[in-house]
N, C-alpha and C positions, 0 to 999 in steps of 0.2 A: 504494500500500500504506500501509495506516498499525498501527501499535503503539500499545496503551493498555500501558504500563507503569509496573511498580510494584518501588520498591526492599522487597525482601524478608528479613526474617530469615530464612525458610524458606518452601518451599512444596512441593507435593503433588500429582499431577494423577491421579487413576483411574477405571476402568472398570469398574463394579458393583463387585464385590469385591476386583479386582484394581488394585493399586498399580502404574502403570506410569511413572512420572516424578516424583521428588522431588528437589530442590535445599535447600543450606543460605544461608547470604547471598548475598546477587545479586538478581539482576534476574527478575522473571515477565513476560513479553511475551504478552499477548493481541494475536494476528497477523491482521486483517482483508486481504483482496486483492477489488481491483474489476476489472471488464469489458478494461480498459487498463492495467492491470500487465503491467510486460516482466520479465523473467529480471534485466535490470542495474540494478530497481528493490528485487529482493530481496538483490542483493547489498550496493545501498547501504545498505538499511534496517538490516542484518545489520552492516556497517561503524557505522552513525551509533549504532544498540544498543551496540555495545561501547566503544564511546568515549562516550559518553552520562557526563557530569561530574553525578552526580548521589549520590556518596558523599562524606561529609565528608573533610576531611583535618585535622593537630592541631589546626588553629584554630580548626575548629567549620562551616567556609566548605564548601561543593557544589562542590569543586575535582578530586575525583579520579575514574578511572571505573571500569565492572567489568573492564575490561585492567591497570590500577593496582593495584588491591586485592584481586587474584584470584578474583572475584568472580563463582559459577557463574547459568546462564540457563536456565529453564524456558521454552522456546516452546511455546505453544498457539492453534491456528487458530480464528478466533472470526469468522465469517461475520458476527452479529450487528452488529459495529463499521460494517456499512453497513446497518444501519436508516433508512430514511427515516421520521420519526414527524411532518410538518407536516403529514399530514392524517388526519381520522378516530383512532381507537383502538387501530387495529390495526397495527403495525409492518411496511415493508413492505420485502422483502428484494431489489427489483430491481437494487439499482444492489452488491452481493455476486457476487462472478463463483462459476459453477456450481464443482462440486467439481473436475472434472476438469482448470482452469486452476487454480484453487486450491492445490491438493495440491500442485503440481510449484515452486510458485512460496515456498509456506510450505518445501518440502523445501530449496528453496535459499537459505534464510534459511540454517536449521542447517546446514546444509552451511559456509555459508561463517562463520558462528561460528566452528566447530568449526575451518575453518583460521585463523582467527588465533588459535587457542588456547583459545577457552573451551570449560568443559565444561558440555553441554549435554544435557538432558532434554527430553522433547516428551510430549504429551498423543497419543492418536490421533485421526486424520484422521477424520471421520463417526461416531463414536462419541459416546454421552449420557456426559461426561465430570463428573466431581465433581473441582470446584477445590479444594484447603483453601490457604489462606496468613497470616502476619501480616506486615500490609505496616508494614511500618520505616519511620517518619515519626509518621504514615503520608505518606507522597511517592509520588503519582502522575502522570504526566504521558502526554500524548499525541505521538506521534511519526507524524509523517508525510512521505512520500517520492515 
């Protein structure tokens, strides 16, 4: 599994016209899962996200995390994050596990968030989702598990 994440002042996830996941400060996790993700790969990823030292602390230093600064998590499942693009124009999505590993394995990210206390929002599953965010930095980093 891997997360492209970005510390956020806010962020936004919806569904044509409907708003279905907004957070204030904290974290956006774009949630990629491939062919060989297990269940105790979502839960680490979900562990290493909230411990992730990537808020300042007085000094100015990337010392504290979103469990420090109470600092809420927008997860959304981004199939895309396994693009193969070394050949040709066309991006190629084989090595993306199909929806139905996906789904259960993204649900046990937030799942296991949510038990160590963060408060978490999610984009839907198979849905044309519209992002909005201003990423705070801007500081993005890729996490992988």
């Amino acid at each position: 599994m891997r997360a492209l994440v970005q510390r956020v002042s806010s962020a936004s996830v919806a569904v044509g016209a409907e708003e279905v996941g907004r957070i204030g400060p904290g974290l956006c996790a774009l949630v990629g899962v491939t062919h060989t993700d297990q269940p105790a790969g979502a839960v680490r990823l979900a562990e290493r996200l909230w411990g992730l030292r990537v808020f300042e602390d007085r000094e100015g230093l990337v010392n504290l995390s979103a469990a420090d600064v109470g600092g809420e998590v927008l997860v959304v499942s981004q199939f895309t994050l396994y693009a193969d693009l070394r050949r040709g124009r066309r991006p190629s999505f084989v090595d993306a596990a199909r929806p139905e590993v996906a789904e259960p394995l993204v649900e046990g990210v937030v799942a296991r968030l949510r038990e160590l206390g963060a408060e978490v929002a999610t984009g839907r599953f198979r849905a044309e989702m519209q992002l909005s965010l201003v990423n705070d930095g801007p500081f993005t980093v890729m996490l992988e598990v």
